[in-house]
MDAnalysis code that builds the backbone (N, CA, C; Angstrom):
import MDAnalysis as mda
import numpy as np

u = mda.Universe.empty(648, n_residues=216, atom_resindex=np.repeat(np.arange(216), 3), trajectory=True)
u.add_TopologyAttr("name", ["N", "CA", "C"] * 216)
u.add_TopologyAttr("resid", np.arange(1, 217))
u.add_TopologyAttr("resname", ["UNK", "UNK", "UNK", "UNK", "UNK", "UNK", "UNK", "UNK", "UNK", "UNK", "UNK", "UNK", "UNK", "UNK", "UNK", "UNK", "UNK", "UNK", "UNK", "UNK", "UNK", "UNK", "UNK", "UNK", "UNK", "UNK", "UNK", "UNK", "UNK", "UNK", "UNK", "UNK", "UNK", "UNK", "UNK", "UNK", "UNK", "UNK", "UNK", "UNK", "UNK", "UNK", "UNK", "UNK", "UNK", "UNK", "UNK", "UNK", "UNK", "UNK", "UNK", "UNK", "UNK", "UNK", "UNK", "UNK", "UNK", "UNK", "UNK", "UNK", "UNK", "UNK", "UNK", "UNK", "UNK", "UNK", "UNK", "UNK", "UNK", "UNK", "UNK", "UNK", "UNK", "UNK", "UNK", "UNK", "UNK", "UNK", "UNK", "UNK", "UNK", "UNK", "UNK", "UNK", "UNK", "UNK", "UNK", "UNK", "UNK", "UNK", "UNK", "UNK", "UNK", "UNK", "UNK", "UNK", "UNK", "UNK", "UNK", "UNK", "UNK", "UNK", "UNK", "UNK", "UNK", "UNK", "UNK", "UNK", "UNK", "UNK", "UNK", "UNK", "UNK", "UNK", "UNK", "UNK", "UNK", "UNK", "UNK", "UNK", "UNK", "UNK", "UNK", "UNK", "UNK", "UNK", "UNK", "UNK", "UNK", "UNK", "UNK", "UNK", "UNK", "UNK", "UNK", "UNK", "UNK", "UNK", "UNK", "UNK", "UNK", "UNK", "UNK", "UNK", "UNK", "UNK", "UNK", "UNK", "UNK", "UNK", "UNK", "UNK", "UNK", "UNK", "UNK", "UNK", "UNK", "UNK", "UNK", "UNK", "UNK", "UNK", "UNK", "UNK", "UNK", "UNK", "UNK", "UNK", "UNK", "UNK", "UNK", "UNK", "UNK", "UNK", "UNK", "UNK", "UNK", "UNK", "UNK", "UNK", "UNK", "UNK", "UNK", "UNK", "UNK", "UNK", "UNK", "UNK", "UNK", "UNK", "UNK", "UNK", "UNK", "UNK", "UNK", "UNK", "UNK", "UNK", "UNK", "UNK", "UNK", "UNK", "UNK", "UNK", "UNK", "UNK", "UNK", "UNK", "UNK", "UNK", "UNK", "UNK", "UNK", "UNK", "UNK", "UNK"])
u.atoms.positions = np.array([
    [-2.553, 70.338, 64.927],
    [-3.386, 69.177, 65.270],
    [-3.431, 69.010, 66.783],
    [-4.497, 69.275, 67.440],
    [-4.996, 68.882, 69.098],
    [-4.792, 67.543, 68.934],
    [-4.394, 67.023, 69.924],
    [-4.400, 65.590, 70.314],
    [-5.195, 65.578, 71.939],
    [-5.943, 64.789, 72.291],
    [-6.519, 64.907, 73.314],
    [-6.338, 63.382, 74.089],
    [-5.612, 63.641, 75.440],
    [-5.572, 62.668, 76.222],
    [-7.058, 61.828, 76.569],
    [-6.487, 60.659, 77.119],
    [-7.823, 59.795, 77.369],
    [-8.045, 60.581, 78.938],
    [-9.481, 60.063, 79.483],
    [-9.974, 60.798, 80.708],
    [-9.290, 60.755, 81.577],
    [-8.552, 59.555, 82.047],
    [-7.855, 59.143, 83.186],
    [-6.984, 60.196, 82.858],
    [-6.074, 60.310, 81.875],
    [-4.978, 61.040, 81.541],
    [-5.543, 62.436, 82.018],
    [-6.178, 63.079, 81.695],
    [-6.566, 64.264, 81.423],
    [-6.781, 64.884, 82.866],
    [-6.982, 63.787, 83.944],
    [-7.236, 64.344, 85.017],
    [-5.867, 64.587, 86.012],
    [-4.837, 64.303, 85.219],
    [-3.541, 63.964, 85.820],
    [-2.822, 65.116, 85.704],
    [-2.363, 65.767, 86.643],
    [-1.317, 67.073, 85.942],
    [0.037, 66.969, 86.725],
    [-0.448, 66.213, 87.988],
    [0.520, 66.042, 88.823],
    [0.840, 64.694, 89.704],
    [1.950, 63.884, 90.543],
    [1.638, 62.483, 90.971],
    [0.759, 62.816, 92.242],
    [0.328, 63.994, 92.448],
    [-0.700, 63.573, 93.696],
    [-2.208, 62.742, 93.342],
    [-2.424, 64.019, 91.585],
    [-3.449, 63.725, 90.776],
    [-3.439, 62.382, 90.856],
    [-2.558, 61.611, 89.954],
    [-2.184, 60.076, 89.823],
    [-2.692, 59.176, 90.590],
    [-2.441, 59.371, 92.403],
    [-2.456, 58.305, 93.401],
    [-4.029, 58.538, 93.708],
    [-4.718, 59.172, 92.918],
    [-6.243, 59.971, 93.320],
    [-7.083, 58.398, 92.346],
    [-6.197, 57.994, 91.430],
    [-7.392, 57.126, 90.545],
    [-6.832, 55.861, 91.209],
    [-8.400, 55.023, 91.364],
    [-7.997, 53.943, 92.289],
    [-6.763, 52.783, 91.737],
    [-6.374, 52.092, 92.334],
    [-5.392, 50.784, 91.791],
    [-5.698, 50.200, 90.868],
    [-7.103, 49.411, 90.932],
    [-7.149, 48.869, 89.837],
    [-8.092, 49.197, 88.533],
    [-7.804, 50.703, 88.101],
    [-7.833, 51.580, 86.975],
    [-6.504, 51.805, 86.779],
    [-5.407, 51.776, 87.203],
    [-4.221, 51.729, 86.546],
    [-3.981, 51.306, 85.330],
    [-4.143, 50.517, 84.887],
    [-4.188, 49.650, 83.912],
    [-4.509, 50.794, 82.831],
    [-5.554, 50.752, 82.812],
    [-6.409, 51.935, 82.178],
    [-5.315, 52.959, 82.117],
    [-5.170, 53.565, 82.892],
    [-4.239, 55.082, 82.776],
    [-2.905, 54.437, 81.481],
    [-2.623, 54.038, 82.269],
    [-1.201, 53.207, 81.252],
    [-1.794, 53.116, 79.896],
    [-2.496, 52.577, 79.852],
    [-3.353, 52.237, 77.509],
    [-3.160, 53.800, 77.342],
    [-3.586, 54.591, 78.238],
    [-3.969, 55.723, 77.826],
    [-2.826, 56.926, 77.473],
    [-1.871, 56.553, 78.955],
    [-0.628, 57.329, 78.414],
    [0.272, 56.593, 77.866],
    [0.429, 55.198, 77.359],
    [1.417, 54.825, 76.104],
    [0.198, 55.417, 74.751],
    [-0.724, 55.477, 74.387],
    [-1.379, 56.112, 73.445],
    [-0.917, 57.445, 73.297],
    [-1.087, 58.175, 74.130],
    [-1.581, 59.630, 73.895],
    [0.401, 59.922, 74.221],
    [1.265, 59.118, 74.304],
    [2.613, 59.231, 73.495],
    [2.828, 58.566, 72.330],
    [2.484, 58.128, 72.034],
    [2.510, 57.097, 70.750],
    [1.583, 58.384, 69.445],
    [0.632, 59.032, 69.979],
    [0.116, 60.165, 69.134],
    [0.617, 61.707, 68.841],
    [1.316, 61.901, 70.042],
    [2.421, 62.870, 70.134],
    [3.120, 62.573, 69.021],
    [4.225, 61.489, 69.458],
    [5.363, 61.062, 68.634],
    [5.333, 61.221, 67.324],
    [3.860, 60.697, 66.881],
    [3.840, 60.814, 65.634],
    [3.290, 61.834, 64.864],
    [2.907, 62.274, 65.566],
    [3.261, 63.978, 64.751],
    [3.884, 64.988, 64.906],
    [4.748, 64.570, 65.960],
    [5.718, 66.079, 66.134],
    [7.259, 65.298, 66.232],
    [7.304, 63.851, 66.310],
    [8.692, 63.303, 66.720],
    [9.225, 62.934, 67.981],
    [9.974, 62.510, 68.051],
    [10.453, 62.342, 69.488],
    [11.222, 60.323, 69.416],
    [11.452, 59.808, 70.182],
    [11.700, 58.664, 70.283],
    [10.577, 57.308, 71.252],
    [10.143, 56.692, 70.095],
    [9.127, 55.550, 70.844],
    [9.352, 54.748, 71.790],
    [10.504, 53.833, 71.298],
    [10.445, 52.375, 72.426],
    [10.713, 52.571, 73.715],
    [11.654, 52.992, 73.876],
    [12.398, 53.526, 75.524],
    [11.334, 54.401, 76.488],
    [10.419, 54.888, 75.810],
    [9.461, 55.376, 77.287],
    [7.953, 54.776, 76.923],
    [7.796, 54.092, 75.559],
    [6.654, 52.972, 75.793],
    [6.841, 51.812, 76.456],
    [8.358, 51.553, 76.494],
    [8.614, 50.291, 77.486],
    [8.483, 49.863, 78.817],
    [8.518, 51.910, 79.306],
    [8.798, 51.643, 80.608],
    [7.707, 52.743, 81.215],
    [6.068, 52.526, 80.741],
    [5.378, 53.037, 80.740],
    [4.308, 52.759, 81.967],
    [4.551, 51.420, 82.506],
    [3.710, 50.990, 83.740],
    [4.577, 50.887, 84.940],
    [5.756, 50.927, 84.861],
    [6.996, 51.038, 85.637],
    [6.738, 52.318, 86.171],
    [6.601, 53.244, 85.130],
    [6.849, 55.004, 85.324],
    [5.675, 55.115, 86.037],
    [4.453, 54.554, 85.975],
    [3.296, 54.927, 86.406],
    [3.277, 54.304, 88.209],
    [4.011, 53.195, 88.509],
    [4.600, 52.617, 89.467],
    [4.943, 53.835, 90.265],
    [6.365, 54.042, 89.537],
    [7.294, 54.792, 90.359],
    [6.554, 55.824, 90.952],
    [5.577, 56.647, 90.052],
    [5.191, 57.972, 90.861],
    [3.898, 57.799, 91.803],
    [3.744, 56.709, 91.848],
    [1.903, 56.052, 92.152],
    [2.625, 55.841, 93.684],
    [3.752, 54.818, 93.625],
    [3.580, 54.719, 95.139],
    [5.217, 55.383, 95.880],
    [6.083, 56.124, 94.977],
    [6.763, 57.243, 95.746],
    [6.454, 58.289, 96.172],
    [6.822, 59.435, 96.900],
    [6.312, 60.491, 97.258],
    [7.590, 61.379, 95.792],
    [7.246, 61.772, 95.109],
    [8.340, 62.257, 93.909],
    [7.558, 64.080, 94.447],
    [8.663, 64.853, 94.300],
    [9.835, 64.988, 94.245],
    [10.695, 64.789, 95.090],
    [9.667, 65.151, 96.448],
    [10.958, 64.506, 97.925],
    [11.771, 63.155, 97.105],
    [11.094, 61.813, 97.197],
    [11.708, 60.682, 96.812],
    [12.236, 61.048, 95.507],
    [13.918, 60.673, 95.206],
    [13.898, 61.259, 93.516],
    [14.306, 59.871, 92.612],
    [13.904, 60.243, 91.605],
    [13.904, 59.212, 90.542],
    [14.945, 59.371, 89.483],
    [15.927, 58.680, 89.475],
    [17.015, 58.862, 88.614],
    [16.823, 57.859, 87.344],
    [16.577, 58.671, 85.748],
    [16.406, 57.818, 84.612],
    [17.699, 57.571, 84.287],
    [17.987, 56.538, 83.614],
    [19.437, 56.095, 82.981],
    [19.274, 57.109, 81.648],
    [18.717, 56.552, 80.816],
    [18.455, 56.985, 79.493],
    [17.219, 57.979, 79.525],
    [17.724, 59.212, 78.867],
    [16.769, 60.558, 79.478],
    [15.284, 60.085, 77.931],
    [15.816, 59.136, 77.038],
    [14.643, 58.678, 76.147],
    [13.642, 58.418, 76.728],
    [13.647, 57.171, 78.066],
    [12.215, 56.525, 78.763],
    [11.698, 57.968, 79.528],
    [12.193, 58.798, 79.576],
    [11.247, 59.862, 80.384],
    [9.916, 60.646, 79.521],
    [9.369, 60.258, 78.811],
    [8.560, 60.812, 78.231],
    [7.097, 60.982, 79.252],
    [6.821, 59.363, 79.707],
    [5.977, 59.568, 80.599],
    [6.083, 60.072, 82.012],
    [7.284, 59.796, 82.327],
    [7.586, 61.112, 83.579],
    [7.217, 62.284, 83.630],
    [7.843, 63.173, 82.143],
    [7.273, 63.968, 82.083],
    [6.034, 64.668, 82.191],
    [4.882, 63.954, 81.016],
    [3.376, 63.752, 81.131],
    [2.703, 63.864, 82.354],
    [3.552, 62.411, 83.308],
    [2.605, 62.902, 85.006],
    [3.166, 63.909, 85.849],
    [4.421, 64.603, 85.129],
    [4.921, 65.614, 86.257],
    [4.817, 67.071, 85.916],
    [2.991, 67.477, 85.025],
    [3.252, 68.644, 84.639],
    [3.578, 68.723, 83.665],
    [3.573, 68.252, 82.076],
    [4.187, 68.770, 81.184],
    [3.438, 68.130, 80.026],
    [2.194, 67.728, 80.844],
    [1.063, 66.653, 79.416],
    [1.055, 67.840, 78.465],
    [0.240, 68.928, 78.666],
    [-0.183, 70.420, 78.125],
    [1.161, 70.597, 76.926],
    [2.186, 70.297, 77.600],
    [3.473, 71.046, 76.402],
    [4.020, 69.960, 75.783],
    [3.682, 68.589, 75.991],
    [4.599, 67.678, 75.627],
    [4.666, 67.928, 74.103],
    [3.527, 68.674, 73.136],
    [3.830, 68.289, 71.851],
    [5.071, 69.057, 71.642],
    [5.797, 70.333, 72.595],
    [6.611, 70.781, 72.112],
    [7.889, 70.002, 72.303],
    [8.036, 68.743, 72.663],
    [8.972, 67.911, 73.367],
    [9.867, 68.256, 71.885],
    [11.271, 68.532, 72.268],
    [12.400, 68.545, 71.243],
    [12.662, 70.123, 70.256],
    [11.430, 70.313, 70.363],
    [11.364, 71.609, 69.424],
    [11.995, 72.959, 70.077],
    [12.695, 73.623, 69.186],
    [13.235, 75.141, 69.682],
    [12.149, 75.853, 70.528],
    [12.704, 76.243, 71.758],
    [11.763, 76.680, 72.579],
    [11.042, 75.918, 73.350],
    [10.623, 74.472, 73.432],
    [10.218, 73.466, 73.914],
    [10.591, 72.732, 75.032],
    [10.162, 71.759, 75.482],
    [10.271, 71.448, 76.609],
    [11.670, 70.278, 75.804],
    [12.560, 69.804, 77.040],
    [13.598, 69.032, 76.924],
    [13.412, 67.615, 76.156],
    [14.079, 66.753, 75.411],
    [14.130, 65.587, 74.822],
    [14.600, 64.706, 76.046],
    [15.115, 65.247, 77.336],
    [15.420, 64.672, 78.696],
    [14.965, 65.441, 79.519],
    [15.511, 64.391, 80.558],
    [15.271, 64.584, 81.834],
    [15.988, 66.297, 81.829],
    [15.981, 67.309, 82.806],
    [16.444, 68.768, 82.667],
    [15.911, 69.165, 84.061],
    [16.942, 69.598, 85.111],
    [17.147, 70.071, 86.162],
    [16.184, 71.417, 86.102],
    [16.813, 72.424, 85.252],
    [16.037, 73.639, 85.093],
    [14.847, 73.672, 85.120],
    [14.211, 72.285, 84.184],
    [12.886, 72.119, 83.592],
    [11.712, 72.455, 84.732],
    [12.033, 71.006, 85.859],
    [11.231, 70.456, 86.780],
    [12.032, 69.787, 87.633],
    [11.472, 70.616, 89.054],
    [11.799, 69.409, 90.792],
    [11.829, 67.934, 90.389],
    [10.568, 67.589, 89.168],
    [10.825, 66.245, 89.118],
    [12.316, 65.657, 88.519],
    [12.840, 65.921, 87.800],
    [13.737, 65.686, 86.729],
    [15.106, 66.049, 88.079],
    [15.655, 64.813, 88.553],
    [16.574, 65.106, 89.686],
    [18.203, 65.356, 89.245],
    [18.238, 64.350, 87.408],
    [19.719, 64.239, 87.177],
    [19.020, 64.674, 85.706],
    [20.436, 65.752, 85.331],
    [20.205, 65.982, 83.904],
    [21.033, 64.801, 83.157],
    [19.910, 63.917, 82.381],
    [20.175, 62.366, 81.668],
    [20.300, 62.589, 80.262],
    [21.193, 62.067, 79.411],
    [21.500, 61.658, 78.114],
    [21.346, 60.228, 77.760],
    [22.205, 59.667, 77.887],
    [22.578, 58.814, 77.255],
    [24.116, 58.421, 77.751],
    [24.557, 57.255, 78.623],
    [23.781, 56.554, 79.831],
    [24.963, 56.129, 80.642],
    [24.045, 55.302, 81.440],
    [24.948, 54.485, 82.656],
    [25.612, 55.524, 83.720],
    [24.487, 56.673, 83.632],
    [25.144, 56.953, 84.675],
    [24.175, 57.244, 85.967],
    [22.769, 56.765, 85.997],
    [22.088, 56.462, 87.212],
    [22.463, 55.952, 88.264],
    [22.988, 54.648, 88.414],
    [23.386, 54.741, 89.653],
    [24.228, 55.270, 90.650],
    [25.491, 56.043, 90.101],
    [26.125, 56.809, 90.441],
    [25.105, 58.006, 90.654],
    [24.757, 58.696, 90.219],
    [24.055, 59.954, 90.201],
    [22.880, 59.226, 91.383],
    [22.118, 58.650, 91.733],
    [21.255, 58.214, 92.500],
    [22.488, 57.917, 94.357],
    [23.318, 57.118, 93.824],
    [24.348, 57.145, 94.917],
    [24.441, 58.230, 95.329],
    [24.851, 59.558, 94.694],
    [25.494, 60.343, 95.658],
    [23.726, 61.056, 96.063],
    [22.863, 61.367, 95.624],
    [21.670, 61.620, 96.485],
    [21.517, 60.748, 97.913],
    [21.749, 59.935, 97.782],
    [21.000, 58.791, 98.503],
    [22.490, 58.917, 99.694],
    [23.349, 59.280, 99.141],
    [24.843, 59.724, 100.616],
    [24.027, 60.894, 101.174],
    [23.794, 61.579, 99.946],
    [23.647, 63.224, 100.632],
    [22.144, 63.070, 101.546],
    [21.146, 62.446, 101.224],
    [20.245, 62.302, 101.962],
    [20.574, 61.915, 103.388],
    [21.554, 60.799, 103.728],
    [22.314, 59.789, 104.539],
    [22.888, 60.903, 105.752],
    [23.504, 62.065, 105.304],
    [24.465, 62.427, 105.411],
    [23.445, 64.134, 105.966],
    [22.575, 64.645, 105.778],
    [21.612, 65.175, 105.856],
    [20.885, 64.899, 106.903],
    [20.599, 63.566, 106.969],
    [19.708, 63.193, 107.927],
    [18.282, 62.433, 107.649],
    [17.941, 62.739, 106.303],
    [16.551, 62.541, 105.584],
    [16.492, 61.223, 105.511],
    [16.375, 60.433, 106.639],
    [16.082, 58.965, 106.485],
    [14.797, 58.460, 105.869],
    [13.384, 59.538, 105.933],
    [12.171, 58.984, 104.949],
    [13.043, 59.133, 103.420],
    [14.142, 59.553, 103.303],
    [13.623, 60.120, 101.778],
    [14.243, 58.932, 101.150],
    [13.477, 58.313, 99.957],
    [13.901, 57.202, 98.944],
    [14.313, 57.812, 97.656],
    [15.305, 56.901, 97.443],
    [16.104, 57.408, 95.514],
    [16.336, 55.832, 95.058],
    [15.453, 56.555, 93.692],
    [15.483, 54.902, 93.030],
    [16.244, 55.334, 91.262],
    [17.374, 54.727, 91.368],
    [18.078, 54.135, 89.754],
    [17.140, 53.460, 89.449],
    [16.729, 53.843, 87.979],
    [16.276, 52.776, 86.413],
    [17.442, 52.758, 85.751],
    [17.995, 51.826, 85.131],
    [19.153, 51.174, 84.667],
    [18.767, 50.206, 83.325],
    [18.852, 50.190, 82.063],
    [18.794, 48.847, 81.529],
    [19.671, 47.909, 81.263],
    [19.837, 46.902, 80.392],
    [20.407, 46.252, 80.499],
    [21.900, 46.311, 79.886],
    [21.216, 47.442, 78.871],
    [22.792, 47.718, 77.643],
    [23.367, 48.352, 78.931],
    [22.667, 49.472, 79.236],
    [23.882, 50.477, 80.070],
    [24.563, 49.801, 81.807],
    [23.659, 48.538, 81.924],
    [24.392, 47.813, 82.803],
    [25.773, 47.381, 82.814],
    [26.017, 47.403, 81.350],
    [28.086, 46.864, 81.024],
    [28.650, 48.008, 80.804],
    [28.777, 48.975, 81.057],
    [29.703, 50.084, 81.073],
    [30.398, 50.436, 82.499],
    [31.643, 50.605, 82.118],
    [32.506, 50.404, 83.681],
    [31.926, 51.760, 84.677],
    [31.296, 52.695, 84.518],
    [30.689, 53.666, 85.623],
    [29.590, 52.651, 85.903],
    [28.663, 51.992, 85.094],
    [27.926, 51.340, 86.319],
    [28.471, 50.280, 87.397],
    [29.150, 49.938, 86.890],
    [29.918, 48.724, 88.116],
    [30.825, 49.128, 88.956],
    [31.113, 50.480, 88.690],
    [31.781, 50.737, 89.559],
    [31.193, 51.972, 90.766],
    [30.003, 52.143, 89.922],
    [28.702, 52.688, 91.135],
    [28.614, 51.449, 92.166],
    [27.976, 50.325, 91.401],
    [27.198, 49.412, 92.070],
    [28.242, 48.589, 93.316],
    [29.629, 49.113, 92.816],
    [30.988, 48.594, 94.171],
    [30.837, 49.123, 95.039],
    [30.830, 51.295, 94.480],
    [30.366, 51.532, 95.789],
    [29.193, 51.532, 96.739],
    [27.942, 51.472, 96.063],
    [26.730, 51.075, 96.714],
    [26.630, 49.909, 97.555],
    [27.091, 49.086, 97.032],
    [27.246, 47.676, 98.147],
    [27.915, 47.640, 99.719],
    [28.744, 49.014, 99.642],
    [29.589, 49.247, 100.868],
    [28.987, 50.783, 101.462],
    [28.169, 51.735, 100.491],
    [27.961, 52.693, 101.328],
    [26.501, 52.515, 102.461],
    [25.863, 51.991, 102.681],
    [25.094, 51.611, 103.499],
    [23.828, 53.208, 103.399],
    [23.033, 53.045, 102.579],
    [22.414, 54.451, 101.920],
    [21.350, 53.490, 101.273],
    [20.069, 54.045, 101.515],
    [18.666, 53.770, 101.218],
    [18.387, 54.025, 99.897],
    [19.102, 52.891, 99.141],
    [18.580, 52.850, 97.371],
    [18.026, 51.954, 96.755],
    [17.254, 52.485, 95.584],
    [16.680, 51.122, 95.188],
    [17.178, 51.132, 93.364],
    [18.078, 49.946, 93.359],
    [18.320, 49.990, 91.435],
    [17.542, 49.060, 91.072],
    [16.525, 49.453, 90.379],
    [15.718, 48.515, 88.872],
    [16.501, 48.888, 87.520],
    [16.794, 46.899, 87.244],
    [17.455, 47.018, 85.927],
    [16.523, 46.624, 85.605],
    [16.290, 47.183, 83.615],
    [14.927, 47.178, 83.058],
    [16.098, 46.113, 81.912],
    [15.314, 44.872, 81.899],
    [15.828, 43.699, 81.715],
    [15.337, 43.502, 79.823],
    [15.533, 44.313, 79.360],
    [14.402, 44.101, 78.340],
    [15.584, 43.177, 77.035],
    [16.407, 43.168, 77.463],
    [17.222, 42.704, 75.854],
    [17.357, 43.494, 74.795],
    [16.781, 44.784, 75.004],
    [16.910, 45.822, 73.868],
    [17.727, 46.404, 73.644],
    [18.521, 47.179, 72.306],
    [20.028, 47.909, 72.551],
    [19.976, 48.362, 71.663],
    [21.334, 49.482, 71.007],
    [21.319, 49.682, 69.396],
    [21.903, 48.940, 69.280],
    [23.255, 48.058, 69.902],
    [23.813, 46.789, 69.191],
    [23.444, 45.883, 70.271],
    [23.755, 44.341, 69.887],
    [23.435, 43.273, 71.246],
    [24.681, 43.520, 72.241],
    [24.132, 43.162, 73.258],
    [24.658, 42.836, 74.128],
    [25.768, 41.780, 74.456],
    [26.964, 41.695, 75.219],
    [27.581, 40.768, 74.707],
    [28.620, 41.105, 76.168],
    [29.264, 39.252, 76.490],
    [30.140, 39.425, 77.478],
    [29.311, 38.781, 79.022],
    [29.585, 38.411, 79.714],
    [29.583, 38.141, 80.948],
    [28.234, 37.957, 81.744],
    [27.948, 39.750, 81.887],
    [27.076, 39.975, 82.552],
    [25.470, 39.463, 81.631],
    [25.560, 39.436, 80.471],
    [24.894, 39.414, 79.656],
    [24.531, 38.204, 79.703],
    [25.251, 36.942, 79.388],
    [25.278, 35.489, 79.764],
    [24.485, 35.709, 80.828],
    [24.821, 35.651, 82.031],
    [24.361, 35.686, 83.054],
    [22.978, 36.389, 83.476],
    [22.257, 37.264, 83.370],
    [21.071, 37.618, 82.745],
    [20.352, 36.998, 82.030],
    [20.660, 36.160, 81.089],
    [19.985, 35.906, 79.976],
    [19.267, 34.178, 80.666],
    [20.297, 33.951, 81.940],
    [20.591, 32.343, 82.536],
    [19.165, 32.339, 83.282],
    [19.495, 33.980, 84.206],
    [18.489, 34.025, 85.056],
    [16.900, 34.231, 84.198],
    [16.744, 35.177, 83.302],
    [15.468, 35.197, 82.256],
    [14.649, 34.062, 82.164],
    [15.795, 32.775, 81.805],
    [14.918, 31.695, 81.482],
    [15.239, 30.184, 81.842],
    [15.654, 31.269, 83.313],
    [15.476, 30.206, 84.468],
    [13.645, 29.401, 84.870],
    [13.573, 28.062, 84.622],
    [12.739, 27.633, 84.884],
    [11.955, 28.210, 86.241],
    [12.939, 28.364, 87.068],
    [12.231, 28.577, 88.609],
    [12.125, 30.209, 88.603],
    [13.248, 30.914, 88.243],
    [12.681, 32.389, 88.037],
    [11.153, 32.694, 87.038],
    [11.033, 32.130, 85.895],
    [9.916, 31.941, 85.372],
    [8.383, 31.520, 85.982],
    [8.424, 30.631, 87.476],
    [7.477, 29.988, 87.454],
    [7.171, 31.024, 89.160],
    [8.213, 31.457, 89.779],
    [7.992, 32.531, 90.069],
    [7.344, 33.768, 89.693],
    [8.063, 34.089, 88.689],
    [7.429, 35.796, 88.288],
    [6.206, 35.693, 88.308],
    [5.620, 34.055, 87.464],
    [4.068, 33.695, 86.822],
    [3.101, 33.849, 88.465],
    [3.621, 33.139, 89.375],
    [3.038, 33.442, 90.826],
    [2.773, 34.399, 90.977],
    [3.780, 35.638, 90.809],
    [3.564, 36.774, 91.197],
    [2.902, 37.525, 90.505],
    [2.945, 37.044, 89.169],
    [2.004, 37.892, 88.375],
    [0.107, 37.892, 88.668],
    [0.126, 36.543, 88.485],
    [-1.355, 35.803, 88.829],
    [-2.140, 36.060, 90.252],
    [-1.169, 36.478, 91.252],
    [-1.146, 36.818, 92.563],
    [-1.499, 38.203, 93.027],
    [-1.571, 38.994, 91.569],
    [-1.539, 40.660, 91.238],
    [-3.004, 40.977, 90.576],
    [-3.361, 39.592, 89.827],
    [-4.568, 40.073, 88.910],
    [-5.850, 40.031, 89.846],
])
């Protein structure tokens, strides 16, 4: 069974392709590549929520980084589906998982894009840290490294004890926690409270709405 991307999609093979369709057709691209994964998935397999979630994010990240110079570290190698798609791999994605196929993650071997080989988790910011030393340490002051993080893999003691040392190494990073409340079990403990305070914080709320309305 052919599955055929929408147009926007189709013209995409790479993030230079990407930054080629204007801003506000974005939108557009995004319907098109959570679809044309959502049609994959379902006929060859693979995992849905984790890279339909983070499907306008992903389109973000490569729209206004320079990727591969700038590298992009996934927490959970699940949300990379659409990474993949804009980095070269629309053409093979149906083989995503299959013997002989392209990776169920992120995969060093694979693609320049794919910077940390990712499973399953919490370990982005560490892995983004030591790029972002070695860049430091190199000299490569243009170059940017950005952690995606969610919220489950935010309570595991390697992320907090990345994020101790990040606070003191003085290194050009950027961590987005993807705040979604989603998990295989809930969430629970501290940090979680605390998240949940800020979510539905009146004034964080009436913020975001500014910023959102401020975008359209």
């Amino acid at each position: 069974m052919t599955i055929t991307p929408g147009p926007l999609l189709q013209s995409v093979n790479n993030p230079e392709d990407l930054k080629q369709i204007p801003m506000e057709k974005l939108h557009e691209f995004c319907e098109e590549l959570r679809q044309f994964i959502i049609d994959v998935v379902s006929v060859h397999g693979g995992h849905f929520a984790a890279s339909l979630g983070v499907v306008e994010l992903t389109t973000a990240l490569h729209y206004v980084y320079n990727t591969p110079y700038d590298q992009l570290v996934w927490d959970v190698g699940h949300q990379a589906y659409g990474h993949k798609i804009i980095t070269g791999r629309k053409d093979s994605f149906e083989t995503n998982r299959k013997y002989g196929g392209i990776s169920g993650f992120p995969k060093r071997a694979e693609s320049e894009y794919d910077t940390f080989g990712v499973g399953h988790s919490s370990t982005s910011i560490s892995a983004a840290l030591g790029m972002a030393m070695a860049a430091k340490y190199k000299g490569e002051t243009d170059r940017k490294v950005v952690a995606v993080i969610g919220d489950g893999s935010m309570t595991a003691g390697m992320a907090f004890e990345a994020m101790n040392h990040a606070g003191v190494a003085n290194t050009d990073m950027l961590i987005i926690l993807n705040d979604n409340g989603i998990g295989i079990d809930p969430n629970v403990g501290a940090l979680k409270e605390y998240l949940t305070d800020i979510t539905i914080s009146p004034t964080y709320n009436k913020i975001k709405d500014d910023v959102w309305n401020a975008l359209l």
